[in-house]
C-alpha positions in Angstrom: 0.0 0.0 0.0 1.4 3.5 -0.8 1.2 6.5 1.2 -0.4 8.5 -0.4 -3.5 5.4 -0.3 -2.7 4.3 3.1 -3.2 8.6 4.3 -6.6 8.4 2.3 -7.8 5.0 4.0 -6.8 6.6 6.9 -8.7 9.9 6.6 -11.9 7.6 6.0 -11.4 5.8 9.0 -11.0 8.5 11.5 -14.6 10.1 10.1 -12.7 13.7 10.2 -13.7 14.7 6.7 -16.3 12.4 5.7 -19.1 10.5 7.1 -21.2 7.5 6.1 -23.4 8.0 3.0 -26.7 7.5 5.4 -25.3 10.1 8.0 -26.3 13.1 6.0 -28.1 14.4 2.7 -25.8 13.9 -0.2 -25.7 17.7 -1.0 -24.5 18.4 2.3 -22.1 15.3 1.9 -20.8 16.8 -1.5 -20.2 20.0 0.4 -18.5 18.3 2.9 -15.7 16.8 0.4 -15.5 20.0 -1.3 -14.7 21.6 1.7 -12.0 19.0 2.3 -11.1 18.9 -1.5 -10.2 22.5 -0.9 -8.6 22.8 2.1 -5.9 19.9 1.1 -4.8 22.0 -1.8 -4.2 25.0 0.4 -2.1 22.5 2.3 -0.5 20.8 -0.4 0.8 24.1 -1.8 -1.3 24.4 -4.6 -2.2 27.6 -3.9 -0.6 29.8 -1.3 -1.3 32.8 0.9 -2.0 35.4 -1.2 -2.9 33.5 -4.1 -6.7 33.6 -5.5 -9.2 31.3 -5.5 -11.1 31.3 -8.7 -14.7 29.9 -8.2 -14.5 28.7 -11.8 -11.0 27.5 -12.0 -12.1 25.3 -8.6 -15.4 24.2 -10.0 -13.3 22.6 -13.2 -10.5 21.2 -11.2 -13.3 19.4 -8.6 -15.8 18.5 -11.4 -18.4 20.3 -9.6 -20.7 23.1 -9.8 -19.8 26.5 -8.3 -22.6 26.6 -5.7 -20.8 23.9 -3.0 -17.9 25.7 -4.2 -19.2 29.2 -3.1 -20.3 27.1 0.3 -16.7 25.5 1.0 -14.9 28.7 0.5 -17.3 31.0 3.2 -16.8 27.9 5.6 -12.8 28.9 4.8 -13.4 32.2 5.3 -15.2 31.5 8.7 -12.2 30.0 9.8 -9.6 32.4 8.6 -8.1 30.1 6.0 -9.5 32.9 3.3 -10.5 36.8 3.3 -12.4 38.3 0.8 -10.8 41.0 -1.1 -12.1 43.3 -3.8 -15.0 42.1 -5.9 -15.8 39.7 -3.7 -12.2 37.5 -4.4 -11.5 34.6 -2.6 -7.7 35.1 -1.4 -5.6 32.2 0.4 -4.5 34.3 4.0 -0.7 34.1 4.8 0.4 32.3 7.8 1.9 34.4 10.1 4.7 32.3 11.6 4.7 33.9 15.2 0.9 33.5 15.2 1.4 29.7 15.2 3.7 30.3 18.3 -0.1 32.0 20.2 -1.7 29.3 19.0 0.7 26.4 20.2 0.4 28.8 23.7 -3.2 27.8 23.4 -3.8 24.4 22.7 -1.3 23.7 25.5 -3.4 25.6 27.7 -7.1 23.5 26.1 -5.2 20.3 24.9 -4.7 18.9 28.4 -8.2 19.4 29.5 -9.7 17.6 26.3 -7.3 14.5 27.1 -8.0 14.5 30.6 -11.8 13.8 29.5 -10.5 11.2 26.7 -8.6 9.0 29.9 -12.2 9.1 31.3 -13.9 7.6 28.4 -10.6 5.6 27.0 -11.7 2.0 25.5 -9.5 -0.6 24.2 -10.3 0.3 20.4 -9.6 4.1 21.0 -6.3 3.3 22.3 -5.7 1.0 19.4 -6.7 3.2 17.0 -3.9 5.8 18.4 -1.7 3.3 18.1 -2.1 2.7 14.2 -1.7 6.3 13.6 1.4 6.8 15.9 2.6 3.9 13.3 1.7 5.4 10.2 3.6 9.0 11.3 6.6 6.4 12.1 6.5 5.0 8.8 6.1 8.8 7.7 9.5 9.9 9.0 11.4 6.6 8.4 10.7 7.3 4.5 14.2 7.9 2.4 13.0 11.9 2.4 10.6 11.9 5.3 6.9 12.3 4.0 6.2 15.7 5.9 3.1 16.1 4.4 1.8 12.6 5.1 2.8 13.1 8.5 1.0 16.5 9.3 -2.4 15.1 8.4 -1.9 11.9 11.0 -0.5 13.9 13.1 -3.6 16.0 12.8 -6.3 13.0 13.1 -4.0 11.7 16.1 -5.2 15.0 17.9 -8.4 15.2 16.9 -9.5 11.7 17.9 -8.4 12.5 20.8 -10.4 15.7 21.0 -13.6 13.5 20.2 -12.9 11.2 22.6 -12.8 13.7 25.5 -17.4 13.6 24.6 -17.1 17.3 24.9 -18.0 19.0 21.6 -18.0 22.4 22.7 -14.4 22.0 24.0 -13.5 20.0 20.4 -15.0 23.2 18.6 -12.8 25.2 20.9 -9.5 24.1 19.9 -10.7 23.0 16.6 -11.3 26.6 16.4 -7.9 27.7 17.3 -6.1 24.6 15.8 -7.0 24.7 12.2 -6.4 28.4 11.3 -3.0 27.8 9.7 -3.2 25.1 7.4 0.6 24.7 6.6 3.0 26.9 8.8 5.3 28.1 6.4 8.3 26.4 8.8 6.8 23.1 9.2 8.6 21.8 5.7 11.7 22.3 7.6 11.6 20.1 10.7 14.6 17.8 10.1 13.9 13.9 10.6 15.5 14.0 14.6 12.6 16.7 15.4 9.9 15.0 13.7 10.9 11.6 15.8 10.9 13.5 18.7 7.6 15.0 17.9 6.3 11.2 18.0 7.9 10.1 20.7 6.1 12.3 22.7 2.4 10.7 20.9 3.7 7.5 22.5 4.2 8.8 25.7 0.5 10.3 25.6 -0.6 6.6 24.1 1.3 5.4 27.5 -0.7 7.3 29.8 -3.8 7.0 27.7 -3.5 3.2 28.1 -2.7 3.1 31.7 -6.0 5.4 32.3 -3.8 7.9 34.4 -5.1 11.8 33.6 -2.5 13.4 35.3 -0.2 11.8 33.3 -1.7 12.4 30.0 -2.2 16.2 30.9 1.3 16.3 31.9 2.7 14.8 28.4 0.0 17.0 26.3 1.0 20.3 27.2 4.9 19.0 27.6 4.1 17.5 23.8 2.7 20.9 22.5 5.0 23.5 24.5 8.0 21.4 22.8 6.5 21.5 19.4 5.9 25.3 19.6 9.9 25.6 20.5 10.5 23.9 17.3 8.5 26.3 15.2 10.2 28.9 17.2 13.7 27.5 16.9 13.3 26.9 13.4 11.2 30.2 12.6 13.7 32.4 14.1 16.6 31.0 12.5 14.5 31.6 8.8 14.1 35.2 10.3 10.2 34.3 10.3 10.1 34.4 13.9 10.4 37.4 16.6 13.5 36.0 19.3 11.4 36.4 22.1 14.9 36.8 24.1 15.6 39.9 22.2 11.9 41.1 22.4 12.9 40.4 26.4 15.5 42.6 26.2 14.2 45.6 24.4 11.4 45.6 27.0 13.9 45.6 29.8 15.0 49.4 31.4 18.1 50.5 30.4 21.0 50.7 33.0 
């Protein structure tokens, strides 16, 4: 099985972007994929921040009509993924890079809650199914050139299964809320191979404490998973000149002697 099939069986599986076919209408199902359709090529690069989104040019590449479209992209702009600009264009937002650092400030501070609540309500097929996608990130990484791409989205269902586990969905819509703004930081691309298998490490430890039903634990190794990750984007941002230092934003806030 190849990755890019094994990341498509395994966005099925997780329910994130698509539901069974008796779950809902099939124009609000159609809507649903286009939606999803969309997004990915925002995250795959195909177009990026400050590129336009056509309506027509869309509509072709997806096969579909402009009205689900027109619905996907005012969902986007909901979510900040889009603004509209003059004439009503659809225009792909840049990613501020130290806006990702707030954000990582945020889920650390929501994260832990939601997988305090998922220890509560942990079965034996949750834990398992955790354990697959910690696998497929692994296999991720472990590719000749590691498959960064193929990684962010399991990383991303890793989280969010979690988030539905918790059986809160006004604290899933919370940090789903804060979580999906950016859909590719513009220094993810760079996190060599050691970061990224630290990165994982750390869902194995939170698959640890999952498993042995121990909260404190789990809330412990969330925020320490998602503080380490932000000093990654910050590490790597600042080097690119992307990121603020904050030890020099420290230091021009600090009286002079």
């Amino acid at each position: 099985m190849n990755a890019t099939l094994a990341r498509k069986q395994s966005l099925h599986g997780v329910g994130a972007s698509f539901v069974s076919e008796n779950a809902e209408p099939a124009r609000s199902l159609m809507g649903r994929d286009i939606y999803t359709a969309i997004r990915k090529l925002i995250a795959d690069g195909t177009y990026i921040g400050g590129d336009v989104l056509p309506e027509v040019e869309l509509a072709s590449k997806l096969g579909v009509s402009r009205t689900p479209v027109r619905e996907a992209l005012r969902r986007l702009q909901s979510e900040g993924v889009i603004r509209r600009e003059a004439y009503k264009r659809a225009v792909v937002v840049d990613v501020d890079p130290n806006e990702v650092i707030h954000i990582f400030t945020a889920r650390a501070a929501l994260e832990p809650i939601a997988i305090e609540l998922a220890v509560d309500h942990a079965d034996d097929a949750f834990v398992e199914r955790l354990k697959e996608l910690h696998a497929r990130m692994d296999h991720a990484i472990r590719a000749p050139e590691p498959d960064r791409r193929g990684y962010r989205e399991f990383n991303a269902i890793f989280h969010r299964v979690i988030w539905a586990q918790a059986a809160s969905p006004l604290l899933a819509d919370m940090i789903n809320s804060i979580a999906r703004k950016p859909v590719v930081s513009p220094t993810f691309n760079n996190w060599d191979r050691d970061q990224l298998f630290r990165s994982n490490r750390q869902h194995g430890e939170l698959i640890d404490a999952i498993a042995d039903r121990d909260r404190e634990w789990a809330h412990a190794a969330m925020r320490a998973h998602l503080l380490s990750s932000r000093a990654t984007y910050r590490l790597i941002g600042t080097k690119a000149g992307l990121v603020e230092n904050a030890k020099d934003k420290m230091d021009e806030r600090s009286p002079k002697s």
